[in-house]
C-alpha positions as CSV (number, residue, x, y, z in Angstrom):
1,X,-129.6,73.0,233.0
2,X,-126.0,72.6,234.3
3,X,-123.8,74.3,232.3
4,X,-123.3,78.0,232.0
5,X,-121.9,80.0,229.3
6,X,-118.6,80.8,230.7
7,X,-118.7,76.7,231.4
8,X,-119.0,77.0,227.6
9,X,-116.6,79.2,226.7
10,X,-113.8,77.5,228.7
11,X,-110.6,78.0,226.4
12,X,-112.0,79.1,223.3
13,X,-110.9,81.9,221.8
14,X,-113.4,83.5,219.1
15,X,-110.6,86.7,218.1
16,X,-111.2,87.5,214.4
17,X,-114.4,86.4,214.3
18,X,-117.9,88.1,213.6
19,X,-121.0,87.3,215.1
20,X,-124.4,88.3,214.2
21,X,-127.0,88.6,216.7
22,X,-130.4,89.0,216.3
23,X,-132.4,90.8,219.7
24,X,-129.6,91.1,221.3
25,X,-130.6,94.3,223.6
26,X,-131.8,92.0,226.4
27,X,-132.4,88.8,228.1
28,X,-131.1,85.9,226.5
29,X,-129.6,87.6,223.7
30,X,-127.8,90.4,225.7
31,X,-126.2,87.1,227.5
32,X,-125.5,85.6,224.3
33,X,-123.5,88.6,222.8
34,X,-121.8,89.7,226.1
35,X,-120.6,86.1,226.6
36,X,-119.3,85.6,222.6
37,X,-118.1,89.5,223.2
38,X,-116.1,88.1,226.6
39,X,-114.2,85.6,224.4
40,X,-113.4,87.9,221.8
41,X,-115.8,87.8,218.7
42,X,-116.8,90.7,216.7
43,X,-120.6,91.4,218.1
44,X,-123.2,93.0,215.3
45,X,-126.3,93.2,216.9
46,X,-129.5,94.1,214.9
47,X,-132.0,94.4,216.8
48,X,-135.5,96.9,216.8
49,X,-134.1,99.4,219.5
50,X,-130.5,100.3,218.6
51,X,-130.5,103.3,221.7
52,X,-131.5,100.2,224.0
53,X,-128.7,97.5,222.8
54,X,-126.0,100.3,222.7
55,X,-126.6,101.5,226.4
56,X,-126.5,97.4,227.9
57,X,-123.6,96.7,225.5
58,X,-120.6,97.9,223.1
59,X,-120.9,96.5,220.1
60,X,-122.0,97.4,216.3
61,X,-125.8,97.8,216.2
62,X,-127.9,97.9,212.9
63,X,-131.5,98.6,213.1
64,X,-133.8,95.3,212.4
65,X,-137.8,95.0,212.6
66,X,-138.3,91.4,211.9
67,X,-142.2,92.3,211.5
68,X,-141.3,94.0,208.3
69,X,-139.7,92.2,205.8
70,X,-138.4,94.9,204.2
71,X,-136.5,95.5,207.1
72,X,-135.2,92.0,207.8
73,X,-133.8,92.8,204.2
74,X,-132.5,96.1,204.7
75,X,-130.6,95.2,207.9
76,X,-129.1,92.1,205.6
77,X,-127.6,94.6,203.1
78,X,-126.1,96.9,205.7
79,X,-124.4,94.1,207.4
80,X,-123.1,92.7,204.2
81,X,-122.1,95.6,203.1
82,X,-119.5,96.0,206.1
83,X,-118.5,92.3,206.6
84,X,-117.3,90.3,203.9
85,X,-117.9,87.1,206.3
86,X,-120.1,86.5,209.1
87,X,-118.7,83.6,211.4
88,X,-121.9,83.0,213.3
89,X,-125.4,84.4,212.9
90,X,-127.9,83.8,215.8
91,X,-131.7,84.0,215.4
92,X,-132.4,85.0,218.8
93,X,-135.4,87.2,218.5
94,X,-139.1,86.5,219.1
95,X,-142.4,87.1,220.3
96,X,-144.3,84.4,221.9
97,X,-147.8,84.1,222.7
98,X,-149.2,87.8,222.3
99,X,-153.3,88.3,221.1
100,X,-153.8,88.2,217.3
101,X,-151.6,90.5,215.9
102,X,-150.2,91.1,212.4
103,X,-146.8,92.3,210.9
104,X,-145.9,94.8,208.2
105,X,-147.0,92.6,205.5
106,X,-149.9,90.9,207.3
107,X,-148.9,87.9,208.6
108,X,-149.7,86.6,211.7
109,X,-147.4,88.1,214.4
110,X,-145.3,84.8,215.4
111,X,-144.6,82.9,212.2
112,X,-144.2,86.7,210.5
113,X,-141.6,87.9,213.3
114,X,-140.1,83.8,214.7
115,X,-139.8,82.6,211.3
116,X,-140.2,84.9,208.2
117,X,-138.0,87.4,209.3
118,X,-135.9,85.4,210.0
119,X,-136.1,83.5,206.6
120,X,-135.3,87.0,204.8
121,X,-132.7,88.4,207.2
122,X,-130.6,84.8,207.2
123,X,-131.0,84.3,203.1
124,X,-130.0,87.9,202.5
125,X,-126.9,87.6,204.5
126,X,-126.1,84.0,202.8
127,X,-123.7,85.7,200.5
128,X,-121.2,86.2,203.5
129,X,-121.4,82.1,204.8
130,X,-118.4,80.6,204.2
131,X,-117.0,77.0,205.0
132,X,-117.5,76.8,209.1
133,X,-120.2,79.0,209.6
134,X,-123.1,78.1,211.7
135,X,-126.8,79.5,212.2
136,X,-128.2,78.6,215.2
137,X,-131.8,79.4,215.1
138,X,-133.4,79.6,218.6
139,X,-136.5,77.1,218.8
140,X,-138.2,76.0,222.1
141,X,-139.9,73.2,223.3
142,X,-142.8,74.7,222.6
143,X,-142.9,73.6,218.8
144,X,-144.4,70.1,220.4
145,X,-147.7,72.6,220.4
146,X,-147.7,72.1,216.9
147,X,-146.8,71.3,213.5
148,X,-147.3,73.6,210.2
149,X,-151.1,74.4,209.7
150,X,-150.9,74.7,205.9
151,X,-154.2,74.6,205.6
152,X,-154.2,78.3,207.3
153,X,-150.8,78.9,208.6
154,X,-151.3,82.6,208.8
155,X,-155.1,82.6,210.7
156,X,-156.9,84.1,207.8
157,X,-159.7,82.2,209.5
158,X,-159.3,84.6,213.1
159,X,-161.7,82.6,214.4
160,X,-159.5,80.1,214.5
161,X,-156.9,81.6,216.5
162,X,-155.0,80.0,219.4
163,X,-151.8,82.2,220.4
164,X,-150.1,78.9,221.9
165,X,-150.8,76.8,218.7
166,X,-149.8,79.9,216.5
167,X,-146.3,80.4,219.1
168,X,-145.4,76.2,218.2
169,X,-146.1,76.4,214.6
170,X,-143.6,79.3,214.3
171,X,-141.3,77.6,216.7
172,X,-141.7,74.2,214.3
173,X,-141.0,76.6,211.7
174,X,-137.2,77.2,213.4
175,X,-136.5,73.9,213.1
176,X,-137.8,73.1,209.8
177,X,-135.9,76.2,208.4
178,X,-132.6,74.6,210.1
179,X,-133.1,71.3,208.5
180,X,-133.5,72.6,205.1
181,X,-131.0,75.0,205.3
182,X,-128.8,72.5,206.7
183,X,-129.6,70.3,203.0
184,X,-129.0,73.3,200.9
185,X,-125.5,74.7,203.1
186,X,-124.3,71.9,204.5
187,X,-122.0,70.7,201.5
188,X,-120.3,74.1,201.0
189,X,-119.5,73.7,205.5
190,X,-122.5,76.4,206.1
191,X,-123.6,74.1,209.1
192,X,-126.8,75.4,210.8
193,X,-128.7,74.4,214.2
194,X,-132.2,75.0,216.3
195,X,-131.8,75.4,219.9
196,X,-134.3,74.7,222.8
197,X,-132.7,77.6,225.1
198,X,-134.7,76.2,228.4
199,X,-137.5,78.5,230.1
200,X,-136.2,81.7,231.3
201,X,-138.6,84.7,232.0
202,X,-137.1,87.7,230.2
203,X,-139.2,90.4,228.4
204,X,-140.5,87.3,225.5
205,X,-143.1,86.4,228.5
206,X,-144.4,90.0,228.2
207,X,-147.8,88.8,227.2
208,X,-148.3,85.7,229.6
209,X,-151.1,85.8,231.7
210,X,-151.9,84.5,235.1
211,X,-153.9,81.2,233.3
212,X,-151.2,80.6,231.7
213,X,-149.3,79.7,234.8
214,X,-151.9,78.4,236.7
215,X,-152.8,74.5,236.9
216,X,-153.2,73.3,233.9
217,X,-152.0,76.4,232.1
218,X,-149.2,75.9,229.3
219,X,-146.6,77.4,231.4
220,X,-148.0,75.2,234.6
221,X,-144.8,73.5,236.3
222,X,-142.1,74.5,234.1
223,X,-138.2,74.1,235.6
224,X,-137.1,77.9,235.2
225,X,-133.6,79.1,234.7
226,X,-131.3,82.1,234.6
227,X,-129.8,84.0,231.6
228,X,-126.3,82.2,232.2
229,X,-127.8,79.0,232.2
230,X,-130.5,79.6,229.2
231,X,-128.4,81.1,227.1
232,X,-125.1,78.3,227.4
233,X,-126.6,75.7,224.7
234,X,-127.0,78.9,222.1
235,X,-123.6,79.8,223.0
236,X,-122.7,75.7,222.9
237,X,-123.9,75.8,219.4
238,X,-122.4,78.6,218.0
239,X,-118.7,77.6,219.7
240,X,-118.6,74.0,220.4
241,X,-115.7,71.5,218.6
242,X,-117.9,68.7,219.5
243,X,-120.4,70.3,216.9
244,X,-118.0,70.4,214.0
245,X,-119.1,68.9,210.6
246,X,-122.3,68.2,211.7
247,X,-126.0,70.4,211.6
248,X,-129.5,70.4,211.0
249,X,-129.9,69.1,214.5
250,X,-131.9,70.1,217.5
251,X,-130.2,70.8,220.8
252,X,-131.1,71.3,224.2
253,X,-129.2,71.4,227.3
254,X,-126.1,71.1,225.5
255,X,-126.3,68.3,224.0
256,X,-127.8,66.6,220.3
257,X,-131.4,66.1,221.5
258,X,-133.3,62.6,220.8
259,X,-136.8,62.5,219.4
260,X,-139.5,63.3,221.9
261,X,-140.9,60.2,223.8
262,X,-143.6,59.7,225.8
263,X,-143.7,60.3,229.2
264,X,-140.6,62.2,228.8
265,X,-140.0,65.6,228.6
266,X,-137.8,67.9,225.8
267,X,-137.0,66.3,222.5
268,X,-138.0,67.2,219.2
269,X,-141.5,66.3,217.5
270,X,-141.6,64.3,214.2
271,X,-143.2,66.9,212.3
272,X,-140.4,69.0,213.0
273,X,-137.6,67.6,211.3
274,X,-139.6,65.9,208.2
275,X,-137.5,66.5,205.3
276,X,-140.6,67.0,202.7
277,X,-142.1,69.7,205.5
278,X,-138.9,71.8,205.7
279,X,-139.0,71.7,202.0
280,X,-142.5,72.9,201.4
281,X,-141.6,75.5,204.3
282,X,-138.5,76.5,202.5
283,X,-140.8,77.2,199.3
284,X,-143.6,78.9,200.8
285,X,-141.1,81.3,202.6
286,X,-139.1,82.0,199.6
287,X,-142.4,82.8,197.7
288,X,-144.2,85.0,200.3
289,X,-140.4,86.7,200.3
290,X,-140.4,87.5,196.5
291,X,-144.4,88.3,196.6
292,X,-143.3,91.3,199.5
293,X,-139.8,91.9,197.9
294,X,-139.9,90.9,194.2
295,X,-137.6,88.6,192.5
């Protein structure tokens, strides 16, 4: 990681515009806003602990619990209901790794919270996309851990549980959710993007354990970086010129990332970015969303 997000930022000007952050009350988010806020955007921020976000930055809050869909929904409607059009939105929340735990509705903690919540929050606010819009949904490298397990995506089979597997299939998820929504918005200039932020210890590592940065652990070896750093290809996303007219691609480091390679590391997985996957993952979202919300 080389640039930062002031690097980012240099000479733009984001006056008059709105952007919608999702956990932005610490860490990379926090960065995110406070950098987009530094160049003049409108911050909303909705986010679980509205007390929290207000005291680490001045912005408009509105309460979000992306473990309840119901919430993710609610939140939607508020925002909407102030802002006639949102400029950016930013999936930046998540929960990564944590023992088997389920949301609201029962699904498994990381595909519920990374992408499901997501899924409702960003459809809901779809009314208030217009032509130059982008939605930059924050992946990792992580999603190499795995595809979609359709055959049990949510662990009804606990047994079966691995919280690393479980944290790449909801990080696959990201990007899937990008590239279809990048089919379905794309003509109308709704332009949407996954981002591989880099590894930065902030409160998402709140349920590592010592294995799993010990030899051979998943987190063994792994180049760590600082907020300002982490956060610039999010903010690169959301701002950049070079990124005009184009989406449904996967970025890291600031830059349009290549597929993954052997022996090298970053780059997006295959599974990832299959057009019939996002598809089916667009479907099975949009059903689970009308089983939990109705039609």
């Amino acid at each position: 990681m080389t640039n930062t997000t002031d690097d980012v930022l240099d000479g733009i000007d984001l006056t008059g515009s709105t952007v919608v952050i999702t956990g932005a009350s610490t860490g990379l988010g926090l960065q995110t806003a406070r950098a987009l806020q530094s160049a003049g955007a409108q911050i909303v921020a909705a986010v679980r602990d509205v007390d929290k976000t207000r005291a680490a930055i001045d912005c408009e809050t509105v309460q979000l619990e992306l473990g309840d869909l119901r919430s993710a929904r609610a939140a939607a409607e508020a925002i909407t209901g102030r802002h006639d059009r949102i400029d950016v939105l930013i999936n930046n929340a998540g929960v990564m790794a944590p023992p088997l735990t389920r949301t609201a509705q029962g699904y498994e903690m990381q595909l519920g919270t990374n992408h499901l919540g997501h899924f409702v929050f960003t459809t809901e606010l779809a009314e208030a996309f217009g032509g130059g819009t982008r939605v930059v949904n924050l992946s990792s490298r992580g999603h190499q851990l795995s595809g979609i397990r359709w055959e049990d995506p949510n662990y009804d089979d606990e047994s079966a549980y691995d919280k690393w597997q479980a944290y790449g299939q909801s990080k696959t998820a990201n990007v899937l959710f990008t590239v279809e929504a990048e089919r379905r918005w794309g003509p109308r200039g709704v332009h949407s993007f996954a981002v591989h932020p880099g590894v930065v210890y902030t409160d998402l590592a709140r349920h590592m354990t010592r294995d799993d940065f010990s030899e051979g652990g998943t987190l063994a070896n792994l180049e760590v970086t600082d907020v300002a750093h982490g956060a610039a290809t999010t903010v690169w996303a959301a701002t950049s010129p070079e990124l005009d007219g184009l989406g449904g691609r996967y970025l890291e480091d600031c830059h349009i990332a290549d597929p993954a390679a052997e022996g090298t590391e970053g780059g997006y997985a295959a599974w990832a970015v299959d057009p019939e996957q996002a598809a089916r993952l667009w479907d099975w979202s949009q059903q689970q969303a009308e089983l939990i919300l109705g039609g």
